[in-house]
C-alpha positions as CSV (number, residue, x, y, z in Angstrom):
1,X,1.3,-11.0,9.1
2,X,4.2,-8.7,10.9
3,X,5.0,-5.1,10.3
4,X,7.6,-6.2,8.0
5,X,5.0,-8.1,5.6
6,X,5.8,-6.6,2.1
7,X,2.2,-6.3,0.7
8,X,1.1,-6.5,-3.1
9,X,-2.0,-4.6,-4.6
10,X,-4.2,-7.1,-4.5
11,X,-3.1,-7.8,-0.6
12,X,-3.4,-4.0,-0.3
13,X,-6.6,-3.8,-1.5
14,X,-8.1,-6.3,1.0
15,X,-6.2,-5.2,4.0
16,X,-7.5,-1.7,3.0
17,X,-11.0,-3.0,2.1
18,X,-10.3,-0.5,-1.5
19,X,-10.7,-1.7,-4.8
20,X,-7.1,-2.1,-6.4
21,X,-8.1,0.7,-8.7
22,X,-7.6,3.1,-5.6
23,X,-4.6,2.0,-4.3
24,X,-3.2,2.9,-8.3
25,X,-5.0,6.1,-8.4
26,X,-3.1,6.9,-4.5
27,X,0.1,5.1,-6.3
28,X,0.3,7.4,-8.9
29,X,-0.9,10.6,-6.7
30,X,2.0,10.0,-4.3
31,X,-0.4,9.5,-1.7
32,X,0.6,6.4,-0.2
33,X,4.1,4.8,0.4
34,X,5.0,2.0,-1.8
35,X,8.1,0.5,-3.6
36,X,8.5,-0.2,-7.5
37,X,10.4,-3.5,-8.0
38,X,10.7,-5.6,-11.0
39,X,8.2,-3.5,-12.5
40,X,5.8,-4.3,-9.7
41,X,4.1,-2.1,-6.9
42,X,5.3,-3.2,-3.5
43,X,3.7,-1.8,0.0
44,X,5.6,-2.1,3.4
45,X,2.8,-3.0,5.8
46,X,4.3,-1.0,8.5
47,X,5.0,2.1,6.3
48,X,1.1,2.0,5.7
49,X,0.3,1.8,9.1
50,X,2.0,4.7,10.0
51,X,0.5,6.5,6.6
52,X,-3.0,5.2,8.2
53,X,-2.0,6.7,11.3
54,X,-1.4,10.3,10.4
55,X,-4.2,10.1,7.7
56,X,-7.1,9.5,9.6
């Protein structure tokens, strides 16, 4: 998986080691970067490395 690796919620969850019902909860708090498309959340792996980075 590369930087670029678009990530779903259930990939999320598991890179994470969250239950998905975190990652909605951050979602809808605006808490964590992600992209709505086709109705679907979306996560750019290297966006949430950086948000890992300056959230730790």
């Amino acid at each position: 998986m590369d930087d670029k690796t678009i990530l779903t919620i259930d990939e999320l969850a598991e890179y994470l080691r969250v239950k998905k019902r975190t990652v909605y909860d951050w979602v809808k708090k605006g808490k964590i970067p992600a992209i709505k498309t086709v109705g679907q959340w979306r996560f750019r792996k290297d966006k949430i490395e950086e948000w890992l980075e300056t959230h730790n």
